[in-house]
N, C-alpha and C positions, 0 to 999 in steps of 0.2 A: 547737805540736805537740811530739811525742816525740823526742828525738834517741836513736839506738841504733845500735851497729855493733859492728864490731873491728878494733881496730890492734895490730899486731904487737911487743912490746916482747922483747928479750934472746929467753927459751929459748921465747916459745909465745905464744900471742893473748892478749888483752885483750877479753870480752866486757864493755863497757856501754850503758847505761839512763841518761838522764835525763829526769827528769818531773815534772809537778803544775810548770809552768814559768810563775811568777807575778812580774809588775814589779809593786814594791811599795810605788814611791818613784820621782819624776822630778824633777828640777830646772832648771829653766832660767833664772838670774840675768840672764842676757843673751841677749837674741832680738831682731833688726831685721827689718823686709822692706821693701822698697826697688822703685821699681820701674826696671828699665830700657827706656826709649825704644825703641822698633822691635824688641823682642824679648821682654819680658815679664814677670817677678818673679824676684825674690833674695829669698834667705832665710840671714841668715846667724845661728848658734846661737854661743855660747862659753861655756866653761866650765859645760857642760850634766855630770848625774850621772847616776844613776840604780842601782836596787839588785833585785835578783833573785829570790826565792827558791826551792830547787827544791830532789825529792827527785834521787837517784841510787844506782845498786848497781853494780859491778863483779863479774868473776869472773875465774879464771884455773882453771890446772889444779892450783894450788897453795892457792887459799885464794877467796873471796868474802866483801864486805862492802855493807854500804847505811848511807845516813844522808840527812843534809840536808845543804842547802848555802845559803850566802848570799854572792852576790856583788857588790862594789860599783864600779861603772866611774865614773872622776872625765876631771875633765879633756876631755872630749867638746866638740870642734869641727864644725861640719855650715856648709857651704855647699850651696845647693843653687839650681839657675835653672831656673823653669820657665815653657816660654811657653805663650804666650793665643792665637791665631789669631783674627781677628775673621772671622763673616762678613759678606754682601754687606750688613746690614742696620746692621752696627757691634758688635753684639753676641757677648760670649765665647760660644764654642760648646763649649769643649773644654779643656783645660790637661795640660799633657803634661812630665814631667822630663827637661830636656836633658843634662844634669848634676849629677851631686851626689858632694861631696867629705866627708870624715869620718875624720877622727883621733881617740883617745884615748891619754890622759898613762899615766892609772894605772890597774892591774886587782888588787883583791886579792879571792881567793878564801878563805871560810870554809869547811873540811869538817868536820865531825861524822860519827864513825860509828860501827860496834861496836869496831872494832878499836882 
């Protein structure tokens, strides 16, 4: 979906737009899942990437601009556990996430615009 709002910077708001919000690129060198005894699946991610593309326009009461962007997130860690409930027959019914943790190293952002 579209992200849009306004945040307040120095003398007056901040109107933007981001959109046409397109992952363009995933990587995942390392991915395990595992399972745990009496509770149910791990998933653990490392050194996951991933790259963005998207347009965007600001405005102010001083000037507006639009461009593209491309952003690329490195470094992405995800653990995640989710359990299985059996029922009366043994069989998964359901899987549900109990937890899930997630860090990233690096974020660099490309803008392009008129300005």
């Amino acid at each position: 979906p579209d992200l849009n709002g306004y945040e307040k910077f120095g003398l007056g708001n901040v109107k933007y737009n981001i959109s046409r919000i397109h992952v363009t690129a995933v990587e995942f060198p390392s991915a395990s899942i595992s399972l745990i005894p009496g509770t149910g699946i791990k998933l653990v991610i490392e050194n996951a990437s991933l790259t963005i593309d998207m347009s965007w326009n600001i405005r102010t009461w001083m000037f507006k601009d639009s461009g593209r962007s491309t952003v690329y997130i490195s470094k992405v860690f995800v653990t995640a556990i989710f359990s299985v409930p059996l029922d009366n027959t043994g069989y998964d019914t359901s899987i549900s996430l109990t937890s899930c943790r997630t860090t990233s190293g690096d974020i660099d952002i490309k803008l392009n615009g008129k300005s």
